[in-house]
C-alpha positions in Angstrom: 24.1 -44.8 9.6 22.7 -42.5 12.1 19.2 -42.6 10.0 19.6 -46.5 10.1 20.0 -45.7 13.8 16.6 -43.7 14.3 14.5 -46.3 12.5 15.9 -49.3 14.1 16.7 -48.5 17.5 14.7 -45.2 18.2 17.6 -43.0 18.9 21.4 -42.2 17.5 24.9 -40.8 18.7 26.2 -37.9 18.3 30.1 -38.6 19.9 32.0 -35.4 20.8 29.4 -32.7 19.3 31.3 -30.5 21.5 35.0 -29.6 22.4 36.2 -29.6 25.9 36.5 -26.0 25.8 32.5 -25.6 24.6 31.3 -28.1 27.6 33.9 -26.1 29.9 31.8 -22.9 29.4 28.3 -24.9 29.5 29.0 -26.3 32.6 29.8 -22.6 34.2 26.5 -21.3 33.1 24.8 -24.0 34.3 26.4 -23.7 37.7 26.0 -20.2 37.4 21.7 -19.9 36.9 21.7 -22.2 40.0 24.0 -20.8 42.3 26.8 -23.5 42.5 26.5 -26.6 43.4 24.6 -25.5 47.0 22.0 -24.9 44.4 21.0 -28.1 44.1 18.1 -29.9 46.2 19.3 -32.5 49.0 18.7 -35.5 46.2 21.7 -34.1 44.7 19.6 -32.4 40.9 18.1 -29.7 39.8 16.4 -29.3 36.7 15.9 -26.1 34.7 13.0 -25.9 32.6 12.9 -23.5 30.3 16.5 -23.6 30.2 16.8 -21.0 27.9 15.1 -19.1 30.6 17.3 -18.9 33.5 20.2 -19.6 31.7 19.8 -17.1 28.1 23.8 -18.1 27.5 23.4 -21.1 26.3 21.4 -20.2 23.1 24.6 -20.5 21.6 24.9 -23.9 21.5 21.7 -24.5 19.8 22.8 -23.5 17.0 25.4 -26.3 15.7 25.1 -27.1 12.3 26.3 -30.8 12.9 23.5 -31.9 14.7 20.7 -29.5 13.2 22.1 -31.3 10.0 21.0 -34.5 11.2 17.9 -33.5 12.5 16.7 -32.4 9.5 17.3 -35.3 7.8 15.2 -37.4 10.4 12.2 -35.5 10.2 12.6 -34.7 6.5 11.5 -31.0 7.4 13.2 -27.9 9.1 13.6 -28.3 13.0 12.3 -25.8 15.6 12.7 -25.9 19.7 9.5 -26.5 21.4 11.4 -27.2 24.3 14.9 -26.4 26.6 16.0 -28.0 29.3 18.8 -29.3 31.8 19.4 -31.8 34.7 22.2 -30.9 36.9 22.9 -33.7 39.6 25.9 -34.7 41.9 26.7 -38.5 43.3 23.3 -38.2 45.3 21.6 -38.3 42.2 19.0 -41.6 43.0 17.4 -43.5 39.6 16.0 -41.4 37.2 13.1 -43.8 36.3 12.1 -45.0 33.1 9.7 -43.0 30.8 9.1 -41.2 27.2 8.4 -38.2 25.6 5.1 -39.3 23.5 2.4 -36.9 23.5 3.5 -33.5 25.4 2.5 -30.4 23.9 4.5 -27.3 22.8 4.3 -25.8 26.1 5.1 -28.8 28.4 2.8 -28.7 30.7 -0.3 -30.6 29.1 -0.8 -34.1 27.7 -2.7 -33.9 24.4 -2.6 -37.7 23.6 -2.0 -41.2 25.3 1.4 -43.1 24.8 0.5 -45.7 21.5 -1.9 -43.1 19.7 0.7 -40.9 18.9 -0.5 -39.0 15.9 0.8 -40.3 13.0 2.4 -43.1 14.6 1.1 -45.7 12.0 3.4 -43.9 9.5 6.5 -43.1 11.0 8.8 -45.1 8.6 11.5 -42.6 7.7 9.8 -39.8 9.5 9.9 -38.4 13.1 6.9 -35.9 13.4 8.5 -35.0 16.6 12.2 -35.5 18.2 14.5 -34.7 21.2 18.2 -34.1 21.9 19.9 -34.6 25.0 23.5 -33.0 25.4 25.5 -34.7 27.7 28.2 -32.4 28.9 29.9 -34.7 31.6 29.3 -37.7 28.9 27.1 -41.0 30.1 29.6 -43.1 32.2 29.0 -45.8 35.0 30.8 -43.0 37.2 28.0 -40.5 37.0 25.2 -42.8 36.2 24.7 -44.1 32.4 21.8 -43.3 30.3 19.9 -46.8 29.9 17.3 -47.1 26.5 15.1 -49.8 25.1 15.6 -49.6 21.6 13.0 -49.7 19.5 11.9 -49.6 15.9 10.4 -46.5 14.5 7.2 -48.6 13.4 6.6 -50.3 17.0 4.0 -49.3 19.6 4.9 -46.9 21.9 5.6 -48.3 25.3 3.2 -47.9 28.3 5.2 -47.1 31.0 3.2 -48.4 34.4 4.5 -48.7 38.0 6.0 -52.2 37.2 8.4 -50.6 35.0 10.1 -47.9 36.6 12.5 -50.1 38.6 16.0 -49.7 37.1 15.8 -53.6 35.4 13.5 -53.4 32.7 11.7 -56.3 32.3 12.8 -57.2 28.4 16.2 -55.8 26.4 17.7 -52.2 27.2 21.1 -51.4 26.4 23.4 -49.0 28.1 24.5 -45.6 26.5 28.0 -45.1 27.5 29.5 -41.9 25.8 32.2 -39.3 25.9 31.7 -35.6 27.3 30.3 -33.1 24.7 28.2 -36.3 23.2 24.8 -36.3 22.0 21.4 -38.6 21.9 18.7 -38.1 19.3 15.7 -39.6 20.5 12.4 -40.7 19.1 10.1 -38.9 21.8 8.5 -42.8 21.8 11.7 -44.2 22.8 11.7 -45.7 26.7 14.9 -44.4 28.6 15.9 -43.8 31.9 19.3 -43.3 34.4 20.8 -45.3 36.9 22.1 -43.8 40.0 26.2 -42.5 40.1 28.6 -45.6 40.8 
């Protein structure tokens, strides 16, 4: 199912990948590599990139077998991080604008392609040269501002994302992710996502 997931729809869900007790002790790391929550900017976020960086802790939980698993089995290859990241945000937290992950290199700071000529992208039917995870530790929830996607099929066209589109109603079909804390979303680094602003 969660194969079916990635082909049809351009992403899957991993519910409760991790206990209570596991995003308990995430949480306090993150806190901890920005200085509490007076570490954060006056738009209520902070991002860490590398995470792995300023916060060396949470290697642990890269490591989980139930989602490495599955990621093997979507790219039909052994996985490897290129890259580690975080979002911390409060109730400021404004719209997180849609956008992808097509064509960024190993290093994150240069474009090597254009979204729609994705290497390999007339071939992707059962294979994902390139995925992402996102953890969410506080879950997706209309409280703290859902994750919103436009699913798509593994053998569609990227999406070019333009000014028109970064409003928070995409034009066409996207579908809210609403999911527990300790879930997970596999993307297709193709697939169009963004997230709305904290109720």
């Amino acid at each position: 199912a969660l194969l079916r997931d990635m082909e049809t729809r351009g992403f899957c869900v991993l519910e409760r990948l991790y206990s209570e007790q596991e995003c308990a002790e995430m949480e306090q790391l993150l806190l901890e590599a920005i200085g509490g929550l007076e570490g954060l900017s006056d738009s209520g976020t902070r991002v860490l990139h590398p995470l792995l960086a300023s916060a060396p802790g949470m290697a642990k939980f890269f490591t989980k077998r139930e989602y490495l698993e599955v990621m093997e089995a979507i790219v039909h290859d052994d996985v490897h991080l290129a890259h580690s990241g975080a979002l911390i945000n409060d109730e400021r937290r404004d719209f997180g604008g849609w956008h992808h992950h097509t064509g960024w290199s190993e290093e994150g700071v240069t474009r090597v392609d254009s979204p729609g000529e994705r290497a390999g992208s007339e071939a992707t039917t059962h294979r994902f040269d390139r995925i992402l995870m996102n953890v969410y530790v506080s879950g997706s929830t209309h409280q703290n501002g859902p994750l919103l996607v436009k699913p798509r099929a593994c053998t569609d066209p990227d999406e070019t994302i333009t000014a028109s589109t970064l409003g928070e109603e995409w034009p066409e079909e996207q579908e809210v992710v609403l999911i527990p804390p300790g879930s997970a979303v596999i993307f297709d680094v193709g697939l169009a996502h963004g997230i709305r602003r904290p109720a």
